[in-house]
C-alpha positions in Angstrom: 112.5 107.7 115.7 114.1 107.3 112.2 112.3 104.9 109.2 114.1 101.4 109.2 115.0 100.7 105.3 113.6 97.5 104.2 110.3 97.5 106.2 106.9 97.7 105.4 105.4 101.0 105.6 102.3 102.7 104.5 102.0 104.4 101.1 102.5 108.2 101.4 99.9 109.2 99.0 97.3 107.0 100.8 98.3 109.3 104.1 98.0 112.4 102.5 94.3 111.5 101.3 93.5 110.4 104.5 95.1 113.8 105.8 93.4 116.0 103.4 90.1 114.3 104.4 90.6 115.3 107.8 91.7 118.9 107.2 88.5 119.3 104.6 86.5 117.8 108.5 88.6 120.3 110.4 87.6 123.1 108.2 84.0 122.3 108.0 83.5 122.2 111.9 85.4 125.6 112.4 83.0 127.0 109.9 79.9 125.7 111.8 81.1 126.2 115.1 81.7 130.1 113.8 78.6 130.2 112.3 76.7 128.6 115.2 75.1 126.1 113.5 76.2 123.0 115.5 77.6 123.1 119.4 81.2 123.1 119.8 82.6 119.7 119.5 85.8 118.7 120.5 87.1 118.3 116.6 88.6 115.2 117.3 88.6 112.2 114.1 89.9 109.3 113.4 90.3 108.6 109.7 91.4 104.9 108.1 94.3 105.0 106.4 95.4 102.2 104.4 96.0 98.0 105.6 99.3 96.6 104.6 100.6 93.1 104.4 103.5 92.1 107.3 104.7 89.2 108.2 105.4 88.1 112.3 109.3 87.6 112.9 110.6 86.9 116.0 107.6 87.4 118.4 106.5 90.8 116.7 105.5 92.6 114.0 107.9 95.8 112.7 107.0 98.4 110.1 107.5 102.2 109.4 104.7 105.0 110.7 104.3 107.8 108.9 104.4 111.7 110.3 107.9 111.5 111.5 107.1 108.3 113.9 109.7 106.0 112.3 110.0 102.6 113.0 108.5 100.3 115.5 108.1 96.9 116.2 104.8 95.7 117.7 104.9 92.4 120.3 102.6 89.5 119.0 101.6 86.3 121.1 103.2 83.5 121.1 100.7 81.6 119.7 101.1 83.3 116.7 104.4 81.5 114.8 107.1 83.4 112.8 106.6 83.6 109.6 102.7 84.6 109.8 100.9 86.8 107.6 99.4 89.6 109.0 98.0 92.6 108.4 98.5 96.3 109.7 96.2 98.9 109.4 96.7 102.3 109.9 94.2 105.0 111.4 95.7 109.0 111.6 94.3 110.9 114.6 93.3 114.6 114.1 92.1 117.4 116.1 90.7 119.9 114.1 91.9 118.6 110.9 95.4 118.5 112.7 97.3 115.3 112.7 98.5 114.3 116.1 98.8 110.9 116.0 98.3 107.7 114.8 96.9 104.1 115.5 97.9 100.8 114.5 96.0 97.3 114.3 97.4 94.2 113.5 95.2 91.4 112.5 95.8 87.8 111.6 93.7 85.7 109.6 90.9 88.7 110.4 91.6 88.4 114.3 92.4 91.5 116.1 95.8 90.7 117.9 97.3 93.7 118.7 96.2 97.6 118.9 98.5 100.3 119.7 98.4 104.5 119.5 101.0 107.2 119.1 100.5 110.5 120.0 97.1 111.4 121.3 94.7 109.1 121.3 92.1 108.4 118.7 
């Protein structure tokens, strides 16, 4: 998919934090699990990202994802009117410190609405 000018999206130095947490987890458990200090685990984190403001047009909510995603638009309920604030947040996926996804939530007025993952799941 290919980022949609104009949308919201997620500020890239607020990823690579995120990212560089995850790697600095990655690294860490590699180094245990070499060392035998703790079991093997199955690396896998989730790591929060950064929230942004969007706003619900026509039935959904649309925004660009980071790590080559691109663009997507989300499906709200219809009890939720055009126009709405809302807020995405954004949580990266990792195994081993490896990004391999991500997952979005999409909140209005502190209400859950909406929850959806790409690439392996979190």
């Amino acid at each position: 998919m290919e980022a949609k000018a104009g949308l919201p999206e997620f500020d890239a130095k607020v990823i690579d934090q995120a990212l560089e947490a995850a790697q600095r987890h990655g690294q860490s458990l590699r180094a245990e699990t070499i060392s035998h200090e703790t079991p093997l685990a199955d690396g896998q984190l989730k790591v929060s990202a950064q929230c942004i403001s969007v706003t619900v047009t026509n039935g959904q909510v649309c925004l660009n994802l980071p790590l080559g995603i691109g663009s997507v638009c989300l499906p709200v309920p219809s009890w939720i009117p055009n126009g709405t604030a809302a807020q995405a947040c954004l949580d990266i996926c990792t195994k081993w410190g490896i990004p391999c996804g991500v997952e979005v939530t999409v909140s209005v007025a502190g209400q859950q609405i909406i929850q959806k993952g790409f690439g392996c799941s979190c």
